[in-house]
KEMI-774966 format. One line per 4 residues: number of its first residue (from 1); their letters; for each residue x, y, z of C-alpha. Coordinates in steps of 0.05 Angstrom, whole numbers. Each point is the difference from the previous one (the first is absolute). Example, Ala and Ser with C-alpha at 12.3 -4.5 7.8 and 13.67 -1.06 7.14 Angstrom:
<pamis>
1) as) 246/-90/156 | 27/69/-13
</pamis>
This chain:
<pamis>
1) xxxx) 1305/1094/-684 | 53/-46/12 | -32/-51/44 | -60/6/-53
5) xxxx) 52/-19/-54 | 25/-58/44 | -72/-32/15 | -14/10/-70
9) xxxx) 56/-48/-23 | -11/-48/64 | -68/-12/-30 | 13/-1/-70
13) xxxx) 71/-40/23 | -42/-45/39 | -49/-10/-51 | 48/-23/-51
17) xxxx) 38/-46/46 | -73/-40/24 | -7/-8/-85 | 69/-29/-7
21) xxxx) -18/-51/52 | -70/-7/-26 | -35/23/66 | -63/6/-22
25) xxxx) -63/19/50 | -10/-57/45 | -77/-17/-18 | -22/-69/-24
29) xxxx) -30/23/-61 | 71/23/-31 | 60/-23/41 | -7/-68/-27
33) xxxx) -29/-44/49 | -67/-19/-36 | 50/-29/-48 | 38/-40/46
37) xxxx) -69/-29/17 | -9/-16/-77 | 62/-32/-8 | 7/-44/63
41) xxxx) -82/-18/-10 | 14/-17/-66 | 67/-35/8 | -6/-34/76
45) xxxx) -23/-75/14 | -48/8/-61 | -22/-78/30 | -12/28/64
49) xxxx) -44/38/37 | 34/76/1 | 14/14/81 | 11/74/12
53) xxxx) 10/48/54 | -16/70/17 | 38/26/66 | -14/66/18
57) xxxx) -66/-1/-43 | -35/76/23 | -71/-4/-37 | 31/-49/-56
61) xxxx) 18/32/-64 | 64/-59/-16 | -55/-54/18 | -52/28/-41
65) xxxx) 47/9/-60 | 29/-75/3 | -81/-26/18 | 0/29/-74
69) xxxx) 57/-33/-35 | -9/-67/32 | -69/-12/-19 | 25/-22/-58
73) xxxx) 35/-55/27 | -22/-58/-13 | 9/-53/68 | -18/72/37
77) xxxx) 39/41/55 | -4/16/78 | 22/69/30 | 16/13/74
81) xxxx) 1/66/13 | 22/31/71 | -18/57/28 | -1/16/69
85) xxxx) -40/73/8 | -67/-6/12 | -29/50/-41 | 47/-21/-65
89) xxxx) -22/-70/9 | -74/13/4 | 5/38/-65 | 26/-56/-35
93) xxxx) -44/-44/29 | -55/43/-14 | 21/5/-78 | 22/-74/-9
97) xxxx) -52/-38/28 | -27/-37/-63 | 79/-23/2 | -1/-15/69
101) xxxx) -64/-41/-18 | 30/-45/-56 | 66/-14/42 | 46/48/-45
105) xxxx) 18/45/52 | 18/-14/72 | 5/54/51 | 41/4/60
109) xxxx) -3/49/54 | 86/-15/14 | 67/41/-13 | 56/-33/-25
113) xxxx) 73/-4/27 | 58/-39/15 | -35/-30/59 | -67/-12/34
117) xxxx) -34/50/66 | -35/64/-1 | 24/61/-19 | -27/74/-3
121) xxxx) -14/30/-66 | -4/70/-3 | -55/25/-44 | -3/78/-29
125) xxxx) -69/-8/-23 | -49/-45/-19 | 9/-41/-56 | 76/35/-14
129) xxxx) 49/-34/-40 | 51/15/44 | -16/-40/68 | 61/-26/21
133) xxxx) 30/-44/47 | 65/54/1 | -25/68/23 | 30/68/-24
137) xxxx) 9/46/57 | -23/55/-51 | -66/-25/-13 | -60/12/54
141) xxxx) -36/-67/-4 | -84/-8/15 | 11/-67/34 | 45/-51/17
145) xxxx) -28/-70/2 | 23/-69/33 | 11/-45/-74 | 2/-68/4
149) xxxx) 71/-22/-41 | 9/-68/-34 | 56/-27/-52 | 1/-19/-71
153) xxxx) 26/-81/15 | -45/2/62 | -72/18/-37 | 31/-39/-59
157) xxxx) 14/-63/53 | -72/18/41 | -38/-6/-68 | 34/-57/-47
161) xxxx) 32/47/-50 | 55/-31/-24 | 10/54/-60 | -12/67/-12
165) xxxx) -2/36/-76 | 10/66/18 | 6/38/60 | -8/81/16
169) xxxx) 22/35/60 | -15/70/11 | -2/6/81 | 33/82/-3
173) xxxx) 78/-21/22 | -14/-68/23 | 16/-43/-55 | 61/-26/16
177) xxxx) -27/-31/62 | -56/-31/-47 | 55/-28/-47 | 41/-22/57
181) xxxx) -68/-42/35 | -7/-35/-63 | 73/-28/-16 | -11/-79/8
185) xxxx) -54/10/-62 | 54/47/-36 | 61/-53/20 | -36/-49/-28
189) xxxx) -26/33/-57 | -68/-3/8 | -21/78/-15 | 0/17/-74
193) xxxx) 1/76/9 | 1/32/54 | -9/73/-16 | 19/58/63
197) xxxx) -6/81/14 | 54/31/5 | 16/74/20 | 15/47/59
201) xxxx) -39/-33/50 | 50/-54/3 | 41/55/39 | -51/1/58
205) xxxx) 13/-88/5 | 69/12/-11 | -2/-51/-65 | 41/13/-57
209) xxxx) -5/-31/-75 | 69/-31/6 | -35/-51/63 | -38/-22/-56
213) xxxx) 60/-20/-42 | 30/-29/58 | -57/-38/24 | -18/-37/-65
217) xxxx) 75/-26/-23 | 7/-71/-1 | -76/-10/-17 | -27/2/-73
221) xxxx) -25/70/-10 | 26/66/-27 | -24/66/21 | -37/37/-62
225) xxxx) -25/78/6 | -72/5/-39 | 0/49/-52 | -47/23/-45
229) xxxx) -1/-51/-56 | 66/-48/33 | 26/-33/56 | 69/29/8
233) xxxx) 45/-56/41 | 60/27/39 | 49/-44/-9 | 34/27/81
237) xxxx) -17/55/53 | 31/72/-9 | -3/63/32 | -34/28/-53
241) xxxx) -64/-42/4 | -3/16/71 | -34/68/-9 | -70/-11/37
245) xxxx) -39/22/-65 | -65/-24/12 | -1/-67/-50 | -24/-70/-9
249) xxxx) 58/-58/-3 | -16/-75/-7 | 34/-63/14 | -3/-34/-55
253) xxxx) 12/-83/-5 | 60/-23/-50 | -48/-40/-29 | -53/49/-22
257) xxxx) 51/50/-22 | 0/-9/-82 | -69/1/3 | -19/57/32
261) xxxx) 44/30/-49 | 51/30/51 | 61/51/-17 | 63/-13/31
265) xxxx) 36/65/30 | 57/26/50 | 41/59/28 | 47/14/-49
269) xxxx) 52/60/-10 | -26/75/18 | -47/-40/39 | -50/-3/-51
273) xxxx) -49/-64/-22 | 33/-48/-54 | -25/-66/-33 | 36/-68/23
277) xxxx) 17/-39/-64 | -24/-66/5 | 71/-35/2 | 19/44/58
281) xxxx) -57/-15/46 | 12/-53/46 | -31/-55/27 | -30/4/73
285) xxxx) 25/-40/45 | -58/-41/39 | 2/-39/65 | -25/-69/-12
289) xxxx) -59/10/39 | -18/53/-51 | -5/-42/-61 | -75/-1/-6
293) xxxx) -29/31/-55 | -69/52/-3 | -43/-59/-29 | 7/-48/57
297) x) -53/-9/46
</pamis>
């Protein structure tokens, strides 16, 4: 009876806690990322064509929601999407191919990391969201596969793209390595958003949210966690965002932040969530190489 009593008010404990910190599901259709594509396709280099990419792409769900939103802009829009396991990527080219056709979707058979080679990915079924580049010694995994593994600034330097809009990685516990193989775009400000998973298979790379924080200062971007309905900026790293729920976060550019209608929040007392008035948030403090701003080519 008593360890019945005590699971009861983990879960109901648990439950209230994920509400406070507005953990909801992590799907596309309600954790708010089909609204970050709204705002940043409706906000980003509205004289430009929109540049986006899709790392860690499965059978395409984020592309096919943006291939939605941006038709309606009007000097058009180009999305890369990467995804290195065979079986995902012929799905998506299987279900894309009129887009593949008119040039709005390009797809590449390449990981992402923080540096070029081949690596094994290690595949639990076929076409599973959870191929990874970080195994779980729990899991019993179908195949393992030699990947080829590029960078962010090295496609970006291979193909001439000099800016990208908005930028999602989900690669299951790699993303920091992503984030880290695209810093000379993010030091010189040439990513509007770039939008990352985050959640316990960041364990298994040995990555923790606060490299994030630590990786980005001196550049112009502020780390934001996607909620359903706002983009909630931390204003620092604490402990107590360092919890491995599985979430979306996105580094957002200083320059796009009033319009993409962003809340300002820290760590405050009993380690609970707080606004940041406007005259106590500070300034960041850039590098001069980071001056550029999202709408320069």
């Amino acid at each position: 009876m008593a360890l019945f009593a005590r699971r009861s008010i983990w879960r109901v404990g648990r439950k209230l806690y994920m509400a406070a910190r507005r953990e909801a599901p992590n799907h596309i259709l309600n954790h708010g990322e089909l609204r970050l594509q709204r705002l940043v396709s409706g906000c980003a280099r509205p004289e430009s064509r929109l540049i986006a990419f899709d790392v860690g792409a499965r059978i395409g769900d984020w592309s096919k929601g943006l291939l939605e939103i941006a038709a309606a802009r009007p000097h058009g829009f180009e999305i890369h999407a990467f995804e290195p396991v065979p079986d995902s990527r012929a799905r998506i080219e299987t279900s894309f191919s009129q887009e593949v056709a008119r040039g709005e979707l390009r797809i590449n058979a390449l990981a992402l990391s923080d540096a070029p080679g081949t690596m094994p990915i290690y595949v639990p079924h076929a076409i599973a969201g959870t191929s990874t580049l970080h195994p779980d010694s729990a899991v019993n995994y179908e195949r393992v596969l030699p990947v080829s593994v590029g960078t962010v600034d090295e496609y970006c330097r291979t193909n001439s793209i000099g800016h990208v809009d908005l930028l999602k990685v989900d690669t299951e516990g790699n993303d920091l390595r992503v984030i880290r193989g695209a810093m000379e775009l993010i030091k010189r400000g040439r990513i509007g958003v770039l939008q990352f998973e985050y959640n316990h298979r960041w364990i298994y790379s040995r990555a923790y949210l606060k490299d994030v924080f630590d990786l980005i200062r001196g550049t112009p971007y502020r780390i934001a966690r996607i909620c359903p309905g706002s983009l909630e900026i931390y204003v620092g790293w604490h402990p107590e965002l360092e919890r491995f729920f599985e979430t979306n976060y996105a580094l957002v550019h200083e320059e796009l932040r009033s319009k993409l209608d962003c809340k300002m929040m820290r760590i405050g007392g009993s380690n609970a969530c707080e606004w940041v008035p406007d005259a106590e948030l500070l300034p960041l403090q850039m590098e001069p190489a980071t001056a550029a701003t999202p709408g320069q080519a």
